[in-house]
Structure formats: C-alpha cells, structure tokens
N, C-alpha and C positions, 0 to 999 in steps of 0.2 A: 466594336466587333469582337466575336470572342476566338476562340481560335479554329472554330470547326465555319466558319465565316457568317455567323447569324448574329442578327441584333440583339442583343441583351435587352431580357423584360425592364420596363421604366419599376422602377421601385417607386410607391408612391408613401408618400412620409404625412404623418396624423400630425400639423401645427397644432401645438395646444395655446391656446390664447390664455396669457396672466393677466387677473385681475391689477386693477393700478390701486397702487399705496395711494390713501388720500394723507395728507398734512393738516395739521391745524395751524392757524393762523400766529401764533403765537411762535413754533416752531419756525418760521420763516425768517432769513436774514438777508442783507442786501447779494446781488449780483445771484439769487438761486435760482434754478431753471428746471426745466420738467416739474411744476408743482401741478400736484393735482389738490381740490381745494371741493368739500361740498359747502355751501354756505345760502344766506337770504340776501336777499336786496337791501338793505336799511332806507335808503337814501339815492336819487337820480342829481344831477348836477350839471347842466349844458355847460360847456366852456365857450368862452368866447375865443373867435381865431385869432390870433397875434395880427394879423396882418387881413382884417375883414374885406377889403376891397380889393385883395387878389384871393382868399383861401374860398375854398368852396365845401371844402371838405368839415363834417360837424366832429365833433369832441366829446364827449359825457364825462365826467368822471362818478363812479357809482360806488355807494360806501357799502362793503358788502359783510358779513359777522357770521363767525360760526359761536358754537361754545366758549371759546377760550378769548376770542376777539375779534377786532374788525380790522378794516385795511380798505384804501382805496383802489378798486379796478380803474384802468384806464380804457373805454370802448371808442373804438376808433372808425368802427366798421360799420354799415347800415344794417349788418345783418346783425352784429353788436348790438347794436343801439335798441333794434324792435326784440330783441331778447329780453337785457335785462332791464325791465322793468321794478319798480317800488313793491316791496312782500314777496316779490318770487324767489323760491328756490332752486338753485344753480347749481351743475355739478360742473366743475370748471378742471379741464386738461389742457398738462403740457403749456402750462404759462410760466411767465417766467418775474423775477422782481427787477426793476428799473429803476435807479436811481433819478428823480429828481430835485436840483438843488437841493440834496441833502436828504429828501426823504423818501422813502420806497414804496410804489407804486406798482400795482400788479398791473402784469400785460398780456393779451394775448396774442401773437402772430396765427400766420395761414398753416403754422405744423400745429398750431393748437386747436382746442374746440370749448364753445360755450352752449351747454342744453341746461333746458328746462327740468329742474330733476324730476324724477318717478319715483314712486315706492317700491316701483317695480324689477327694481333692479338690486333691491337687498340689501340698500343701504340707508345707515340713519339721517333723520334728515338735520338738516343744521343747526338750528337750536330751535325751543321750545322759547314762547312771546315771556316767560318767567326769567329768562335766561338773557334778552335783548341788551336791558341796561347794562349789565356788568361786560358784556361784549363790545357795546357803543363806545364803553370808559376807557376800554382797553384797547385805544386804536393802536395798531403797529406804524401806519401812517404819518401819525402827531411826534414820534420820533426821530429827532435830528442828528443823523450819523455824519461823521466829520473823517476825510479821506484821510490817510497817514502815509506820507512818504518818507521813505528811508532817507 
C-alpha cells in the first residue's frame, strides 16, 4: 500500500527462458548432474530383475552415441522405455551420471526429460551413420573408475 493508501500497479516481469548447454559424451565424468545430452539409440538391452519373483518393475539399459562417443543410459520408466527405441534420436535433459560397480551410467529422474529429437528446434542432430563406429569404440561406459579415499 503506498502512502496516499492505494495498491500499487503489479509490475509484470518478461522471463527470458535460456537455451540449455548440451555436452558431449566424452566431456562427462563420474557423480555429473544437469547433463543435457543430444544423441541416437545404438543399441536397446532388457535387464533382467535381480530378484524376478518379487520385481515387477522392467530395466532397459540403452547404448546411446553422439560424435565423440557412447555411454550407456539406464531407462527405468515405462514412459523411458517406449521412448528410446533402437536409431532414434534423443535429446536428453537434466540427467545425471551414476556410478555403477565402477562404471558410469547415465540416468534420468522425474526433474529430468527424454524426447524424441526434432530438427525443429535448431539443433544438430547427433551423429551422422559415418560417424557411428568411432562413437561405438569410444564407449565412456567400458571405463572402470576406482573410488580413492583419503
């Protein structure tokens, strides 16, 4: 209230929405989080449940490649699951890297997102079928990081 006793006009504020930095695959190291990632499918992978006669829940692991390399996603979700499919293109937000037994596995939670990429939205698409082997080679995945305590 101002001092002549009237409400003050709402000021209305213009958000500008930022574009999100992608990363290449190569750039990634264990424990990173907010990766944005565009990349293709190489490879789909069901996991079996640790414990089949209580889990119900299904697993994928999907081997995925940009330019510079690959890395395995981990799809957890059913809405995961009917996404990434084998040649599709992905633009993949706000995932994060997980250590398991040693080697890093990309993941997505519920603050993240997995779409189908577009051309439409301005950006390159993940690699060129020229480009696939030397990405396959270079999995970040197949890397065994060893923890170091003081």
């Amino acid at each position: 209230i101002t001092m002549d006793g009237k409400q003050p006009e709402p000021v209305e504020k213009e958000t500008k929405l930022l574009k999100p930095k992608f990363t290449q695959i190569t750039e990634l190291n264990p424990e990173d989080r907010g990766v944005n990632l565009i990349v293709k499918v190489v490879d789909v992978t069901a996991v079996p449940p640790a414990r089949p006669e209580t889990s119900k829940s299904k697993i994928a692991e999907a081997t995925i490649a940009d330019k510079t390399g690959s890395l395995i996603l981990t799809c957890r979700t059913e809405e995961q699951l009917e996404t990434v499919k084998k040649g599709t293109d992905l633009i993949i937000r706000n995932a994060f890297i997980r250590m398991y037994k040693g080697f890093m596995r990309l993941n997505v939670d519920k603050w993240g997102l997995i779409e189908v990429y577009d051309e439409k939205w301005g950006y390159d698409p993940a690699l060129l079928e020229n480009e696939l082997n030397t990405a396959k080679e270079n999995n970040k995945s197949n890397i065994e990081y060893e923890e170091i305590t003081n």
